[in-house]
C-alpha positions as semicolon CSV with decimal commas, in nm:
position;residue;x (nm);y (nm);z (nm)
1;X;0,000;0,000;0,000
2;X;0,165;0,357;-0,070
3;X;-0,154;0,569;0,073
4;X;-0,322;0,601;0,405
5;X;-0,657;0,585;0,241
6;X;-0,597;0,239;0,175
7;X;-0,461;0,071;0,494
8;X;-0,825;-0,012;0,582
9;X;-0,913;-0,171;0,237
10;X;-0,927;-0,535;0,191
11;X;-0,741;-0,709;-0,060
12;X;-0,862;-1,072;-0,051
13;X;-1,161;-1,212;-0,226
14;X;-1,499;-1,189;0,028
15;X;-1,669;-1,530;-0,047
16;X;-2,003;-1,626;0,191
17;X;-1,909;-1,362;0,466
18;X;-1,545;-1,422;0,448
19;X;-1,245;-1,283;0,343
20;X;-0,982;-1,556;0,183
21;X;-0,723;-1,530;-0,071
22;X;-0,732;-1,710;-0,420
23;X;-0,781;-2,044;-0,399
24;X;-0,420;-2,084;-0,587
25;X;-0,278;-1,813;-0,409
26;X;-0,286;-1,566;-0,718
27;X;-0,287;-1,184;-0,739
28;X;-0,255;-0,906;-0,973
29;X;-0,159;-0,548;-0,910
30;X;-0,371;-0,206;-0,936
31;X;-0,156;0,071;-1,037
32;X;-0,261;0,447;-0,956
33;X;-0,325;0,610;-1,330
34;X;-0,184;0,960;-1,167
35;X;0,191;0,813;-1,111
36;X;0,154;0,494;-1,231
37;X;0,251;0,362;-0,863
38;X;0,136;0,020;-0,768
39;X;-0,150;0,099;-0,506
40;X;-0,197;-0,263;-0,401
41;X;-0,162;-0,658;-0,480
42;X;-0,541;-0,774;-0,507
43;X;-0,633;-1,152;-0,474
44;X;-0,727;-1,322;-0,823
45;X;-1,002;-1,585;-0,804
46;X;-0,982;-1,873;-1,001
47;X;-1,263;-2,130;-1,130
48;X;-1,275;-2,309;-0,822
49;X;-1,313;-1,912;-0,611
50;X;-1,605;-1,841;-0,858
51;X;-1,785;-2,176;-0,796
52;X;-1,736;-2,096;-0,391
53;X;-1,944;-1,790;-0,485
54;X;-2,174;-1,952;-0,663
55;X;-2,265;-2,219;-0,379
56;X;-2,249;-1,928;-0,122
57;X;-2,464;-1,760;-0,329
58;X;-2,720;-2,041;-0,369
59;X;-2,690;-2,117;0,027
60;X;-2,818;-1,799;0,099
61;X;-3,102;-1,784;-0,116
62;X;-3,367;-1,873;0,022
63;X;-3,379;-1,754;0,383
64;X;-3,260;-1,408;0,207
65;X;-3,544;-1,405;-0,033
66;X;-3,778;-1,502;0,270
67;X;-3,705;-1,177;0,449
68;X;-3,960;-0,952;0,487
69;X;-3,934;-0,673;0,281
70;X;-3,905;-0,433;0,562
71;X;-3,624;-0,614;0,685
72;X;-3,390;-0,618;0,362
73;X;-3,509;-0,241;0,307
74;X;-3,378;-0,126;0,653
75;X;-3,002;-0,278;0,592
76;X;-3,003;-0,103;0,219
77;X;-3,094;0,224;0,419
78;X;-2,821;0,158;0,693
79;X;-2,579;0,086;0,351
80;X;-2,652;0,444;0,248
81;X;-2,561;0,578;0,586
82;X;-2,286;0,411;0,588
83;X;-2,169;0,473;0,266
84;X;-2,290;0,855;0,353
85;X;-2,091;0,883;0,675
86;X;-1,791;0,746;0,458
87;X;-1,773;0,908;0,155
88;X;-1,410;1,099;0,169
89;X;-1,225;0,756;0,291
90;X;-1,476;0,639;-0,039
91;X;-1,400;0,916;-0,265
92;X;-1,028;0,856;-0,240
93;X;-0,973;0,519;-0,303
94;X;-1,168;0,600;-0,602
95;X;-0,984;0,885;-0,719
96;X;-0,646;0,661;-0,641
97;X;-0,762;0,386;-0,833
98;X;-0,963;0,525;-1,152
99;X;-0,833;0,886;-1,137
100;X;-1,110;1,122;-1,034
101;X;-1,086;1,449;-0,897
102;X;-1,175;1,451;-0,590
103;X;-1,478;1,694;-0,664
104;X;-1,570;1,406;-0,908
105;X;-1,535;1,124;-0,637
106;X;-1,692;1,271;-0,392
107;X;-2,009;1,327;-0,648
108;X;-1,966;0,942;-0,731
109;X;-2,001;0,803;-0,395
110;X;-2,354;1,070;-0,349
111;X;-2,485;0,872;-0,654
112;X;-2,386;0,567;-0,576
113;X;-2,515;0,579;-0,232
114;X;-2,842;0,722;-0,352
115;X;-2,907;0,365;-0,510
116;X;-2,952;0,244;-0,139
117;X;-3,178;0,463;-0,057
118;X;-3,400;0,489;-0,310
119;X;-3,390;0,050;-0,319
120;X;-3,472;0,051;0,068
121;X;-3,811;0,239;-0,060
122;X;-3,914;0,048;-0,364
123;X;-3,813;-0,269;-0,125
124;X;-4,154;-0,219;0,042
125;X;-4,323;-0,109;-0,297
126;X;-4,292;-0,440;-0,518
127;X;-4,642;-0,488;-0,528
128;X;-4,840;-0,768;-0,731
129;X;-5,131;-0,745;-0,856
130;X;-5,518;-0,924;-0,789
131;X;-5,737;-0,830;-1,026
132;X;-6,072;-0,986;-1,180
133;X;-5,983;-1,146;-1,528
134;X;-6,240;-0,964;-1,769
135;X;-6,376;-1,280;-1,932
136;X;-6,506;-1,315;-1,525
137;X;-6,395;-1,674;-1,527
138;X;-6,153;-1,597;-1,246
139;X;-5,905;-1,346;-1,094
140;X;-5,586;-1,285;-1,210
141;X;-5,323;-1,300;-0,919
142;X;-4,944;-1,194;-1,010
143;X;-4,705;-1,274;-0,758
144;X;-4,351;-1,134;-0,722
145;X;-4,021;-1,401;-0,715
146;X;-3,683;-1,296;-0,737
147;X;-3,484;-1,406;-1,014
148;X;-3,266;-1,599;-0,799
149;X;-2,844;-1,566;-0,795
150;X;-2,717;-1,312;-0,985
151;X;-2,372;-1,238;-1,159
152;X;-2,282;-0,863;-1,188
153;X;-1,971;-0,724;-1,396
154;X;-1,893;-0,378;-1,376
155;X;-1,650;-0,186;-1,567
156;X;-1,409;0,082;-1,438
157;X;-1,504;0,391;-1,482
158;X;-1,764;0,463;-1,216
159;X;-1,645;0,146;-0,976
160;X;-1,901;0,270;-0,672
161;X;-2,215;0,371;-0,887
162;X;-2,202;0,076;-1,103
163;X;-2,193;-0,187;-0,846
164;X;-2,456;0,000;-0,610
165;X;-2,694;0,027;-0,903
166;X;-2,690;-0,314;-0,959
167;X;-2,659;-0,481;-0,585
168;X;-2,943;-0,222;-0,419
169;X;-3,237;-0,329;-0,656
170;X;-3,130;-0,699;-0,640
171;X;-3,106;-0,707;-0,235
172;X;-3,448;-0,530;-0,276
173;X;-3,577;-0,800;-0,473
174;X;-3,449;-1,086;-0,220
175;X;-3,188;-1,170;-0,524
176;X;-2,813;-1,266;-0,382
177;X;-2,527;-1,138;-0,589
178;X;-2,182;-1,219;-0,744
179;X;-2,025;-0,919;-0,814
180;X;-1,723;-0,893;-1,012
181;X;-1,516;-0,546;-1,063
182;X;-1,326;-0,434;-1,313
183;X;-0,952;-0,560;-1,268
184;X;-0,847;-0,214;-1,247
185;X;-1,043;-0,070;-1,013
186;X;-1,175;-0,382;-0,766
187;X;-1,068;-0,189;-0,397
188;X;-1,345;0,019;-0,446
189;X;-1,578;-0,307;-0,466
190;X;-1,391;-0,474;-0,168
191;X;-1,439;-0,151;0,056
192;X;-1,785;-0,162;-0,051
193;X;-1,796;-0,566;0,056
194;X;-1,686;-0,451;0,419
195;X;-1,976;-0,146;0,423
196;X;-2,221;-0,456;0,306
197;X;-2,149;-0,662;0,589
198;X;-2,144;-0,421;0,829
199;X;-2,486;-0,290;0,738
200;X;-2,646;-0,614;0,787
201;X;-2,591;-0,824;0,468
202;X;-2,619;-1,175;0,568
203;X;-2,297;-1,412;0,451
204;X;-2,312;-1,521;0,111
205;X;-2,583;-1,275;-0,020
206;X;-2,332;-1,014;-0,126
207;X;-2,002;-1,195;-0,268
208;X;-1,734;-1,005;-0,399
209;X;-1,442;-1,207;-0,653
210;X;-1,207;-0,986;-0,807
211;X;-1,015;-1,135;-1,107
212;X;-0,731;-1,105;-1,416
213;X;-0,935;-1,389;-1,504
214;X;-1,250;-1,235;-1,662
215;X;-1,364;-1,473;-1,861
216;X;-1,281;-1,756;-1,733
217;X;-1,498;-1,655;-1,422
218;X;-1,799;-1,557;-1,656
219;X;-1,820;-1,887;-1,836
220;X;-1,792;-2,106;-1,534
221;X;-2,063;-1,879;-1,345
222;X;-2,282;-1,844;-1,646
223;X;-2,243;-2,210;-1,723
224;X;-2,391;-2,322;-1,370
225;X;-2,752;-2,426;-1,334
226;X;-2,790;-2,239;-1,017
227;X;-2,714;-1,902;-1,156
228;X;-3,044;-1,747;-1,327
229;X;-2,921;-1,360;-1,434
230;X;-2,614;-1,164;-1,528
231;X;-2,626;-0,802;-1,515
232;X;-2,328;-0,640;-1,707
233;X;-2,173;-0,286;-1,759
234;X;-1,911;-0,286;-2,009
235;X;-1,870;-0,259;-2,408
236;X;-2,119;-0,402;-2,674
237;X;-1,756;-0,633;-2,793
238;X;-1,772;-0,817;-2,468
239;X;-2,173;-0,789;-2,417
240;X;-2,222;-0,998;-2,738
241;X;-1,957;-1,251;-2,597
242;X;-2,173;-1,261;-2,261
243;X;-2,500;-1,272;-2,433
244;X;-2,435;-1,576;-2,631
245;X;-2,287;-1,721;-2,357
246;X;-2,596;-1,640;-2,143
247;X;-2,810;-1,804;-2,392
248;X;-2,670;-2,153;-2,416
249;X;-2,879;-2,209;-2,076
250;X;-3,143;-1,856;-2,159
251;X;-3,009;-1,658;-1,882
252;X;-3,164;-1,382;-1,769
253;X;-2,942;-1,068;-1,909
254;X;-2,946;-0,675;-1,849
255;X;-2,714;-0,534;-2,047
256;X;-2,556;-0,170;-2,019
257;X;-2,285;-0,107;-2,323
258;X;-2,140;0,136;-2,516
259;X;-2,232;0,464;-2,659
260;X;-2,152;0,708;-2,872
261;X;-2,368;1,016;-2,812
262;X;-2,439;1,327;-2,990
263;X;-2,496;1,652;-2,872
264;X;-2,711;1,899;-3,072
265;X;-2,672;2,255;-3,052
266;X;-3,035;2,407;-3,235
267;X;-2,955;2,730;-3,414
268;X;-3,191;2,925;-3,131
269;X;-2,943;2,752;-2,844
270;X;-2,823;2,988;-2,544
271;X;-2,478;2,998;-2,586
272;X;-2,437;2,973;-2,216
273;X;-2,617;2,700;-2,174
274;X;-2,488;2,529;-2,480
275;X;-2,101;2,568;-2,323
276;X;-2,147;2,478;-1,996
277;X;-2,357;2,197;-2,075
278;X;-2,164;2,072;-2,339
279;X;-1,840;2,085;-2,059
280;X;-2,071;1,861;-1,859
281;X;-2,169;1,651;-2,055
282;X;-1,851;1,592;-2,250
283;X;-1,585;1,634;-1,966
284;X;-1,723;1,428;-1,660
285;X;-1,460;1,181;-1,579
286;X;-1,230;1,303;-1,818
287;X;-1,491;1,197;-2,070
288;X;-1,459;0,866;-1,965
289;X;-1,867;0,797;-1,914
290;X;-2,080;0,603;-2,136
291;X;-2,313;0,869;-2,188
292;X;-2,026;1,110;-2,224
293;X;-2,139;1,331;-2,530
294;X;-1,906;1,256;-2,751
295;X;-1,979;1,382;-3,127
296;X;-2,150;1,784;-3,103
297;X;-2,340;1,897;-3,381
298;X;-2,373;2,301;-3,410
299;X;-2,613;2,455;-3,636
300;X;-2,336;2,662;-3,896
301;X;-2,454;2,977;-3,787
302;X;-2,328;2,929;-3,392
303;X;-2,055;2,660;-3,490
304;X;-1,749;2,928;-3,493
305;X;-1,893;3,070;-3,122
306;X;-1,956;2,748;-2,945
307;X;-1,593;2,616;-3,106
308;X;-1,378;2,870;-2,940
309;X;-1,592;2,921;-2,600
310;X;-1,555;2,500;-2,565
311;X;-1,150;2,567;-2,645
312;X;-1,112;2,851;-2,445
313;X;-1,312;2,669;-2,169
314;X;-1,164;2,368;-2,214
315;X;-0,774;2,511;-2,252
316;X;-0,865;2,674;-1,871
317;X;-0,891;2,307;-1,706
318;X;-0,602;2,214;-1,502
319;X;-0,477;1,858;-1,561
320;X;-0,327;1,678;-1,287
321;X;-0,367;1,389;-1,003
322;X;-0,713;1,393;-0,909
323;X;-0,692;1,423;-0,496
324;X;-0,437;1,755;-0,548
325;X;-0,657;2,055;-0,464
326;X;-0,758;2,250;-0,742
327;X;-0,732;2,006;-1,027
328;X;-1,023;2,017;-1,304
329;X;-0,913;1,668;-1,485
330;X;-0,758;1,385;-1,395
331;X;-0,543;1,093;-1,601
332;X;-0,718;0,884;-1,818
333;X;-0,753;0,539;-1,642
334;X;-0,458;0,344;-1,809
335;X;-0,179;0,370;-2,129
336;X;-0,436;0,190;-2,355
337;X;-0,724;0,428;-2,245
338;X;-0,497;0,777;-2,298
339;X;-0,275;0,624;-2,649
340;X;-0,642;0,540;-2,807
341;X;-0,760;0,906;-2,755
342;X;-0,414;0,995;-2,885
343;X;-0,474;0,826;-3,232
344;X;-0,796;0,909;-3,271
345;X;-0,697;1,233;-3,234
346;X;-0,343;1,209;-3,443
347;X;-0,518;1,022;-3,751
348;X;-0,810;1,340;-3,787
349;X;-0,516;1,584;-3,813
350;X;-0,370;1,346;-4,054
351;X;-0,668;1,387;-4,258
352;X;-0,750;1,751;-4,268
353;X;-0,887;1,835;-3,904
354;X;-0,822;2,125;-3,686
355;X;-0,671;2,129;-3,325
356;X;-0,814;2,445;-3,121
357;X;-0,664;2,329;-2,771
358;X;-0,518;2,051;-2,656
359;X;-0,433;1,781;-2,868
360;X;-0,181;1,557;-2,706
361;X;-0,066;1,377;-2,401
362;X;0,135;1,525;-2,104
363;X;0,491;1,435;-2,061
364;X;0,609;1,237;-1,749
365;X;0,448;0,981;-1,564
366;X;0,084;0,951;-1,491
367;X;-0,155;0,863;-1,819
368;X;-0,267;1,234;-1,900
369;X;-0,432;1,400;-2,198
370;X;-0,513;1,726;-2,236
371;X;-0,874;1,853;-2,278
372;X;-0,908;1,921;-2,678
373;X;-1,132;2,063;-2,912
374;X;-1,124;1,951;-3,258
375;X;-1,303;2,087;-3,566
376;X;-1,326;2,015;-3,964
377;X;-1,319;1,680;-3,895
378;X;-1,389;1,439;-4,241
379;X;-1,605;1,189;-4,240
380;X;-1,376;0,920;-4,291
381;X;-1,192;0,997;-3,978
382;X;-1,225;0,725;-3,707
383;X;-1,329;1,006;-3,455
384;X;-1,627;1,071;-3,607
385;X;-1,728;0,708;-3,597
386;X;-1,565;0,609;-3,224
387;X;-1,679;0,630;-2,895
388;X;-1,354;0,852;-2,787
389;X;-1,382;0,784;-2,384
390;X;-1,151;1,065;-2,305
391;X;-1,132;1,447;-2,274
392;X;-1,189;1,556;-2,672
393;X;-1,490;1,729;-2,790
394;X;-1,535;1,646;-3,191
395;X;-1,753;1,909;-3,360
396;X;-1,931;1,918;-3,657
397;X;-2,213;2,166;-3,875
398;X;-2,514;2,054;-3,986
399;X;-2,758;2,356;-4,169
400;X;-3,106;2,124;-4,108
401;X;-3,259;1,949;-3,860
402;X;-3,342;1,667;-4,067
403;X;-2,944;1,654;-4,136
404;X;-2,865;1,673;-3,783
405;X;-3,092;1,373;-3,657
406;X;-3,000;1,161;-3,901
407;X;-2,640;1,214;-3,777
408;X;-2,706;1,162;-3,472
409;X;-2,876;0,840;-3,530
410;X;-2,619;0,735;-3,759
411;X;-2,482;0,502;-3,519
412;X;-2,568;0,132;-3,398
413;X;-2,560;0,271;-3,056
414;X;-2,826;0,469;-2,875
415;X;-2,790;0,535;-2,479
416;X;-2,782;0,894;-2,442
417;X;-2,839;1,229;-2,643
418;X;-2,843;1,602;-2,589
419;X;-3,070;1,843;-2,734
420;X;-2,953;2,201;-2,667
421;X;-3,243;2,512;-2,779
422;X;-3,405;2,825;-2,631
423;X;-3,768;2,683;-2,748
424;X;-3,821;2,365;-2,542
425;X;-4,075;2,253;-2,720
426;X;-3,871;2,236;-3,058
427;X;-3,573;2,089;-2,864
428;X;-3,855;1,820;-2,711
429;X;-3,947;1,766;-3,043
430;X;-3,566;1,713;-3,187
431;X;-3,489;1,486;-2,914
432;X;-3,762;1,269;-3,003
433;X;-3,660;1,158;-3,267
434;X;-3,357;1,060;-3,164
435;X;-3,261;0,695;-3,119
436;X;-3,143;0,673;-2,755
437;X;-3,241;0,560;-2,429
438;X;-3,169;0,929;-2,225
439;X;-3,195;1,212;-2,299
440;X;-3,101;1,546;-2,177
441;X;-3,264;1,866;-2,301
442;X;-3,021;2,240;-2,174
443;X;-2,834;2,026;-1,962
444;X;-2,540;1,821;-1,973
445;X;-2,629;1,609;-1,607
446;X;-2,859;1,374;-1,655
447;X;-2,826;1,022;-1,408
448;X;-3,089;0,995;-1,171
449;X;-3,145;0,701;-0,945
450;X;-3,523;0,740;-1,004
451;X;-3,515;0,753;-1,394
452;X;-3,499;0,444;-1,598
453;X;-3,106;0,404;-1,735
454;X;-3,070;0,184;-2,029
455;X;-3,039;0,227;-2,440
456;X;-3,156;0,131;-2,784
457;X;-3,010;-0,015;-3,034
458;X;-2,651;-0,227;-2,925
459;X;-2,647;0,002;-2,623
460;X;-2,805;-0,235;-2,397
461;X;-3,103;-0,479;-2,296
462;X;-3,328;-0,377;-1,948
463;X;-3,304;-0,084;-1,737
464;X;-3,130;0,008;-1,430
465;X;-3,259;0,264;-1,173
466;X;-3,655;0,373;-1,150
467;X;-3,893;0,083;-1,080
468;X;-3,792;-0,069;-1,395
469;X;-3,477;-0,181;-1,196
470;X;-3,623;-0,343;-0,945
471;X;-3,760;-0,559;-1,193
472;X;-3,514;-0,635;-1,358
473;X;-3,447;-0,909;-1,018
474;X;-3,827;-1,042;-1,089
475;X;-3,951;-1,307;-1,233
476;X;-4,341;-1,251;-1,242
477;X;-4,584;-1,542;-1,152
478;X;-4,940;-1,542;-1,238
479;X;-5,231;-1,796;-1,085
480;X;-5,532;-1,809;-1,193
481;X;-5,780;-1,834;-0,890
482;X;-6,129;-1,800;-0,853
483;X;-6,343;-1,833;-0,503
């Protein structure tokens, strides 16, 4: 360990209530994106770890699903004080590991958090239904099950929000959970496993397995009979790999993946709006967010404004570690992350595009990009076609706003959109049209544990957050009875 925040944060696998090392003694290193440090040496499950999970899992089924729902809503509100009471020891393991600011870290562990609360209400909300059938032959009764033992895989970028959005509405459900991080963020996860216990979480109902391993541990947990859903944050490459998978035995699957969205600036926009929600929407995380905007169309007539208020706005954000006071951006989360952005970036020049700010990597240690603006980008550049995942805002003119919807739908994704215009009711209209799952109309925060999170197209299958998240965990049984 080579920070106090992490002398309290496990490092061993947390399998039916306990904490145990790989079964073959394994490990693998995080590494702090800021310095490129090694933060800590994490246990790596193997087959036989993931199979421990899976009987834990199973174990605790039934008396967890038997609960009352009072009961399992009470422990996800004592997670969310805990988590509450916690969140600076929280915020900087996250910013060590994944590279936040510690503005931004601090904002993830209020979302993430949130996902407690608002589970430990709907807990006592899943309500069935008794109703009279219409034909009068008998009433229709619809009962609520849980789907049974779920896998979760969550990616790296939001390593608190991710796993809380999945866990809450699962514990809410009376579901019990295999959770497996992201290899380069998992102490977030393992600090969380701690929190779990300690709020009440019987053994085995949360089970935390952090692993190089990725899909070895997704094949052998998909491929056992006991296992009935996997709920999965990642890319659409490696959501097609787990769907097929998932249906050799017709798993339940909720699937969150990739994006690529556009952010329309209507010729009557506020420019003031337009900027500031643009640097929202494009540069939380570093631009490392799934529903990151990612390609902005301007109307032509407000395309030379908005380019040089987003450089000059962007060329004012300090880049540094993310826990050092008064940094706006921190690194991108590894050399793969930061040297993609770089080419992306390098082969648009190459073809004709313009730099405004930014533009290339820092020198030194730590994996660092600098916040860029690039215009008169061709169509054949890979930018325009890429989901960039880092701190560069791509724009582009359109002169209709036939032309600029079908731009922004030409895509196979569809999670999230922007939709930037004085008249809301033409901006309502524009984003309607638009093939994605959220939506944000003059403003560039949109996440809300009480809205429905999920995409069209090859961004995703389900819903997290809302109702619809809850059931997502259900399976829905209906009786026909008549007395």
């Amino acid at each position: 360990m080579t920070h106090d925040s992490l002398n309290t944060v496990p490092t061993e696998l947390y399998i039916d209530g306990r904490w145990a090392p790989a079964s073959d003694g394994g490990t693998f290193t995080v590494y702090n994106p800021a310095d490129e440090e090694a933060l800590a040496s994490v246990a790596s499950a193997t087959q036989e770890d993931a199979l421990k999970a899976v009987d834990a899992a199973h174990r605790a089924g039934d008396a967890w699903a038997a609960r009352a729902p009072r009961e399992r809503a009470e422990i996800l509100r004592k997670a969310f004080e805990l988590m509450t009471e916690r969140r600076e020891a929280i915020a900087a393991v996250i910013s060590l590991e994944e590279g936040k600011t510690r503005a931004e870290a601090l904002g993830e562990v209020a979302y993430a958090s949130e996902f407690f609360r608002w589970y430990a209400e709907e807990a006592v909300r899943d309500n069935g239904v008794l109703v009279r059938s219409p034909s009068g032959n008998n009433n229709i009764l619809v009962q609520h099950h849980p789907v049974g033992v779920c896998l979760m895989i969550t990616p790296w970028n939001f390593p608190a929000a991710m796993a809380t959005r999945k866990i809450a509405p699962a514990l809410a459900a009376g579901c019990t959970t295999i959770l497996k991080p992201a290899s380069e963020t998992p102490l977030t996860a393992l600090l969380l496993a701690g929190l779990f216990e300690e709020a009440g979480v019987p053994a085995g109902v949360v089970n935390v397995i952090p692993s190089k391993r990725s899909s070895v541990m997704s094949n052998t947990i998909l491929g056992d009979d006991r296992v009935r859903k996997i709920s999965f944050t990642g890319s659409t490459e490696v959501g097609r790999l787990l769907l097929a998978k998932a249906s050799e035995r017709i798993v339940n699957c909720s699937m969150e993946l990739g994006g690529n969205a556009p952010f329309v600036v209507l010729d009557d926009a506020d420019m003031d709006v337009a900027v500031e929600s643009a640097m929202v929407a494009k540069m939380r995380n570093a631009g490392e967010s799934c529903i990151g905007a990612n390609r902005f169309y301007v109307h032509s007539s407000l395309i030379d404004e908005f380019s040089s208020r987003m450089a000059e706005a962007m060329g004012r954000l300090t880049v540094g570690p993310g826990l050092e006071p008064g940094v706006d951006v921190g690194p991108l989360v590894n050399a793969s992350t930061r040297d993609k952005v770089a080419e992306l970036v390098e082969q648009a020049v190459s073809l004709g595009a313009t730099v405004m700010t930014g533009g290339k990597a820092l020198d030194g240690k730590g994996y660092y990009y600098k916040p860029t603006v690039v215009t008169h980008i061709p169509d054949s550049a890979d930018i325009s076609h890429t989901e960039i995942f880092g701190p560069v805002a791509a724009i582009y003119p359109f002169d209709t706003i036939d032309e600029a919807v079908s731009k922004a739908n030409d895509t196979e994704f569809g999670l999230a959109a922007y939709v930037i215009g004085r008249d809301v009711g033409r901006a309502l209209a524009v984003a309607s049209r638009i093939e994605a799952g959220i939506l944000g109309i003059n403003r560039g925060f949109v996440s809300d544990p009480a809205a429905p999170f999920g995409g069209f197209k090859q961004s995703g299958l389900g819903r997290e957050g809302s109702q619809d998240g809850l059931h997502e965990f259900i399976e829905k049984q209906y009786i026909a009875v008549d007395w």
